[in-house]
Structures are given as C-alpha cells and as structure tokens.
C-alpha positions as CSV (number, residue, x, y, z in Angstrom):
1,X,5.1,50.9,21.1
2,X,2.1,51.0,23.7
3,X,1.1,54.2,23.4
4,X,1.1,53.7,19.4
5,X,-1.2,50.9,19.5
6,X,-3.4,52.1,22.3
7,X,-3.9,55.1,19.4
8,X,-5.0,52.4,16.8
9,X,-7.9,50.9,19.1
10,X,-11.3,52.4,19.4
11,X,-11.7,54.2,22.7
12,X,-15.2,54.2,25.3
13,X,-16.4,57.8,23.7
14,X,-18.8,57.6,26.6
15,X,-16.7,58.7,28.8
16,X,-16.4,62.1,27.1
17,X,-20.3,62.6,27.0
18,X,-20.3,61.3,31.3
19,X,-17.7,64.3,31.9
20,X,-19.6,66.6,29.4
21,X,-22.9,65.6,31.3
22,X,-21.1,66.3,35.0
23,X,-19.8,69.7,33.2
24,X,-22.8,71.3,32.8
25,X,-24.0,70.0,36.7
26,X,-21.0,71.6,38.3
27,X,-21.6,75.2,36.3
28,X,-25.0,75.0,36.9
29,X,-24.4,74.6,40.6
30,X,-21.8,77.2,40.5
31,X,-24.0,79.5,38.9
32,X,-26.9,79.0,41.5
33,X,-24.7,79.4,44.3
34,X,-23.3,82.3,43.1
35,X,-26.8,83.5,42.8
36,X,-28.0,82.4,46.5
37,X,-25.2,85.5,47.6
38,X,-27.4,88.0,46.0
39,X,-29.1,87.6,49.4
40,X,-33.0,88.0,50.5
41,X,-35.0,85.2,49.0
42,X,-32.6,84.3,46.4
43,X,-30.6,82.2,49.1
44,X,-33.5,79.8,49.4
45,X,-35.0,80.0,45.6
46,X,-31.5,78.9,44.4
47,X,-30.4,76.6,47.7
48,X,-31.7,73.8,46.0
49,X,-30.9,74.0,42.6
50,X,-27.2,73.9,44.4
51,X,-28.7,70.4,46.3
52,X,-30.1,69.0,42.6
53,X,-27.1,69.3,40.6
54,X,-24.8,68.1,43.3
55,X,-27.2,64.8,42.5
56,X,-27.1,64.9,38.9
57,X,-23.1,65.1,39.0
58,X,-23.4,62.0,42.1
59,X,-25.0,59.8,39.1
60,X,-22.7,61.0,36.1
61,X,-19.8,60.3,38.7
62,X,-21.0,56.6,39.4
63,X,-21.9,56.0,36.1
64,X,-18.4,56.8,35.2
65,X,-16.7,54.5,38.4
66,X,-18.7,51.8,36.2
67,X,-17.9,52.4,32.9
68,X,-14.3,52.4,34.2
69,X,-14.4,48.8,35.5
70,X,-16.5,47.3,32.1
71,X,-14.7,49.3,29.4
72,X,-11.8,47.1,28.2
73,X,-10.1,50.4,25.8
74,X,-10.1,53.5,27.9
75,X,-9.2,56.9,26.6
76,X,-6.5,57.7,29.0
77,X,-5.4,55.7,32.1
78,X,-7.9,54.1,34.1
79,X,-6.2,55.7,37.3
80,X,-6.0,59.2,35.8
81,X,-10.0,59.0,34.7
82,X,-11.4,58.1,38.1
83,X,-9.0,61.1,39.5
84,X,-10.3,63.6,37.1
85,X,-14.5,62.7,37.5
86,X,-13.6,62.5,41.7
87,X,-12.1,65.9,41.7
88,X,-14.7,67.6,39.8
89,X,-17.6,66.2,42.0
90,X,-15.3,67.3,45.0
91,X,-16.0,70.7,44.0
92,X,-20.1,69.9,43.5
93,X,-19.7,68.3,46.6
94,X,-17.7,71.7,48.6
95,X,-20.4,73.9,46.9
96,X,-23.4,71.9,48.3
97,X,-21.5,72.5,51.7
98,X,-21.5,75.6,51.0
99,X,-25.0,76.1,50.3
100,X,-25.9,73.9,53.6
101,X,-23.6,75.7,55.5
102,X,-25.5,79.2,53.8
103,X,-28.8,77.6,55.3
104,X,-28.0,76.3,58.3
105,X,-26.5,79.8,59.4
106,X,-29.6,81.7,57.8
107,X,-27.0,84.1,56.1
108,X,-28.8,85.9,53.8
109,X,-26.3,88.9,53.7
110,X,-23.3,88.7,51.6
111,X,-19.9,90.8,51.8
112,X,-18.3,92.5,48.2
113,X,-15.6,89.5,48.7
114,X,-17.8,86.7,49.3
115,X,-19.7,87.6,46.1
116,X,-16.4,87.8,44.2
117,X,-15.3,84.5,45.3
118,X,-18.5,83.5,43.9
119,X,-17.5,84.8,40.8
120,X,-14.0,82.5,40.5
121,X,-15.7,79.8,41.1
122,X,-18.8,80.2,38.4
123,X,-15.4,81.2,36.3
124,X,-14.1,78.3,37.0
125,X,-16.8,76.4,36.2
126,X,-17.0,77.5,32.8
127,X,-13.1,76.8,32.2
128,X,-13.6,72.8,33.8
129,X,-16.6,73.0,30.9
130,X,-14.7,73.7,28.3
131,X,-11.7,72.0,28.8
132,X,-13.1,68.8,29.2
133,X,-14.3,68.0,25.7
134,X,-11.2,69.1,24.6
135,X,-9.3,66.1,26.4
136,X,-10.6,63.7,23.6
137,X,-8.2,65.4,21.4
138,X,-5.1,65.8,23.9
139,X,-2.1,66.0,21.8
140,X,-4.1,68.0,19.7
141,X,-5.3,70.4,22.2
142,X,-2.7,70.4,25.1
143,X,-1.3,73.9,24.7
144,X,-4.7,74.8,24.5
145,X,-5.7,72.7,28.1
146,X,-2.6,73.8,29.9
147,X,-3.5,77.1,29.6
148,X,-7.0,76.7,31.1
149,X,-5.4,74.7,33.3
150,X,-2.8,77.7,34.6
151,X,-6.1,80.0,34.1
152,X,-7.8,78.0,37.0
153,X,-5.1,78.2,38.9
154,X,-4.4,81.7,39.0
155,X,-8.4,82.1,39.8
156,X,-7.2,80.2,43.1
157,X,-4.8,82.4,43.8
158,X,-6.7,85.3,43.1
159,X,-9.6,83.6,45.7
160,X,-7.5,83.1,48.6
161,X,-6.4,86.8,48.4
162,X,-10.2,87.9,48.1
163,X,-10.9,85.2,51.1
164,X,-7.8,86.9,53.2
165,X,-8.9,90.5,52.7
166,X,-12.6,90.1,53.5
167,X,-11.6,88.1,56.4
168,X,-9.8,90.8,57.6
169,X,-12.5,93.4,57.0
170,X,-15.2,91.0,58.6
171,X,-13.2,91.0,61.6
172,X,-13.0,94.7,62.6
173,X,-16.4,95.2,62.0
174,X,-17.6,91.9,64.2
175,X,-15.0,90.8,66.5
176,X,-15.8,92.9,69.6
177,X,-19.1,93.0,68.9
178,X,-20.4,90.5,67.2
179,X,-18.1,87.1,67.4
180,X,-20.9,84.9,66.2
181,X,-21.3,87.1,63.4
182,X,-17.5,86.8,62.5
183,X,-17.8,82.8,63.3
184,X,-20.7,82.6,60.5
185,X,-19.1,84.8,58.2
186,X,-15.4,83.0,59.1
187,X,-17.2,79.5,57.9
188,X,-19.0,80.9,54.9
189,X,-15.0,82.5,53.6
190,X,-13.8,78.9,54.6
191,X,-16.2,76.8,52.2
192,X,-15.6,78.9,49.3
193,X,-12.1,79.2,49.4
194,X,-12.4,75.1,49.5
195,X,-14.4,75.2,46.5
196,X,-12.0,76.7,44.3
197,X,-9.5,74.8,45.9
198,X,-10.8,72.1,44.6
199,X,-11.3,73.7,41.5
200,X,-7.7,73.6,41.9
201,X,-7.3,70.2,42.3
202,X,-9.1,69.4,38.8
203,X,-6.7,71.7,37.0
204,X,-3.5,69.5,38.7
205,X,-5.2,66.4,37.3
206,X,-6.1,67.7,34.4
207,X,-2.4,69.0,33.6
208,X,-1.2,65.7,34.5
209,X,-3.1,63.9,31.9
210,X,-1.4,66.2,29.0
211,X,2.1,65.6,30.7
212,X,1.6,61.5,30.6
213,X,-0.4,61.2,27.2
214,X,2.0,64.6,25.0
C-alpha cells in the first residue's frame, strides 16, 4: 500500500540531475588519471584535473546530503540515496589518492598492468554514468541496471587479477635490486585496485536499490 502511494506523489527530480552532475566528475577524473599513466609530462598536465573533479563531485555530494534532509518525497529511501552518492565520491576520492600518491612518488613510468587497471576503472566510469539516469525509471530499467551492475563487477575481478600479475612481475624485476622501486610501484597497484573496489561498492548499492524498489 506504501510503495503504491509513494508512486502517486511527485518525487525531488533533483536528485537525478546531482547524481548526473557527480557522473560526469567521476569519468572525467577517471579519464585524466588514466591519462597521467601515459607517463612524462602527462602525469602533471592531468594531476590536477584528477584534484578538480574530485572537488566538483565534493559539492554535488553535499549538495545532495542537503537535499536529502529538506526534500519531504524522495525517489528511493533516504538511507539508500546517501549510500549510493557516498560510494561514488569514494571512488573520486581513491582516484585523487591515487593521483597524490602518483606525485608524491614522482612516478612518471607506468607498467602494461597499471595502465590496464586504468582502463577498468575509466570503464567503469562510464558504466556508473550511465546507469545512474536510469535509476529514475527502476522497475522499468532494472534488468537493464543489474546487468551494468554484474558488468562492474566482473571489471573488479578482472582488476585484481591485472593488480596480482603485475605485482608479481614488478617484483622480480625490483626486489633485489631495487626495494624502493617495488615499494612505489607496490603502493601505486594498491590505490588502483581500491579504486575499482570502490567502483565495486557503487554497483552493490546500486543492485540493492532494484532488489528493495522491483
């Protein structure tokens, strides 16, 4: 009975266009941090494009925290809403790590896997963008969101095995020789195997919005 008249009253569309907006910030991010790896002077020309989205998705994310707390009709559970916008800008947030971590290291040389992981999580990116429009619609479009929803998860799964084999390869050729060139390299693996985790972590929320609202 609820859930039929929570249907009949008019719903804070903002929302939608506050995701939408933090969307486009997260793939932007992802694609200029994919684009630091290509190494040289393309680590600092695209650093802080990396930095500037992370902020644009900070204000789409409070902006959202506040809508939340003023908006008396909400399109799906207040609970579920403030899950979804925190877990995508915890992957803005693991990429600007990543970038900082990039930086502070003054790693300007990226291995075959590193760039691949990069990749999975520009990929991802562009699956968070376009499933999130579609959660204005759900029971119209939850086959369609469950299977971006599985296709983010598999691109976590493929990422940890990238992040396991070039771990291994970075470690033959640096362990006796160079360990602080293994330790950089171990960190830089570590933050972007976190970002698609987190990645991740948006596609488990976002599959447990269809399961509560189909």
């Amino acid at each position: 009975m609820m859930r039929w008249f929570h249907a009949l009253m008019p719903k804070e569309e903002r929302f939608f266009e506050l995701y939408a907006r933090h969307s486009r910030a997260v793939l932007a991010g992802a694609e200029a941090l994919r684009a630091m790896m290509e190494g040289g002077d393309a680590v600092s020309r695209n650093c802080q494009t990396v930095m500037d989205r992370e902020h644009d998705a900070d204000v789409a994310t409070r902006e959202v925290l506040i809508a939340v707390r003023r908006s008396f009709i909400t399109p799906f559970d207040r609970g579920s809403i403030r899950e979804l916008i925190t877990s995508m800008d915890n992957a803005i947030d693991q990429m600007q790590k990543t970038a900082k971590t990039v930086i502070l290291f003054d790693v300007t040389d990226f291995t075959p896997q590193m760039k691949q992981m990069g990749d999975a999580i520009v990929k991802s990116a562009q699956l968070v963008q376009e499933a999130v429009p579609l959660l204005n619609a759900i029971s119209t479009h939850a086959v369609r969101i469950s299977t971006l929803t599985e296709e983010l998860s598999a691109l976590e799964g493929r990422a940890d095995e990238l992040h396991d084999v070039g771990l291994k390869a970075l470690y033959k050729l640096h362990a006796k020789t160079d360990p602080m060139g293994f330790f950089i390299g171990n960190e830089v693996y570590d933050h972007l195997e976190k970002v698609v985790d987190r990645f991740d972590d948006v596609a488990n929320v976002m599959h447990g919005i269809v399961i509560e609202h189909v």
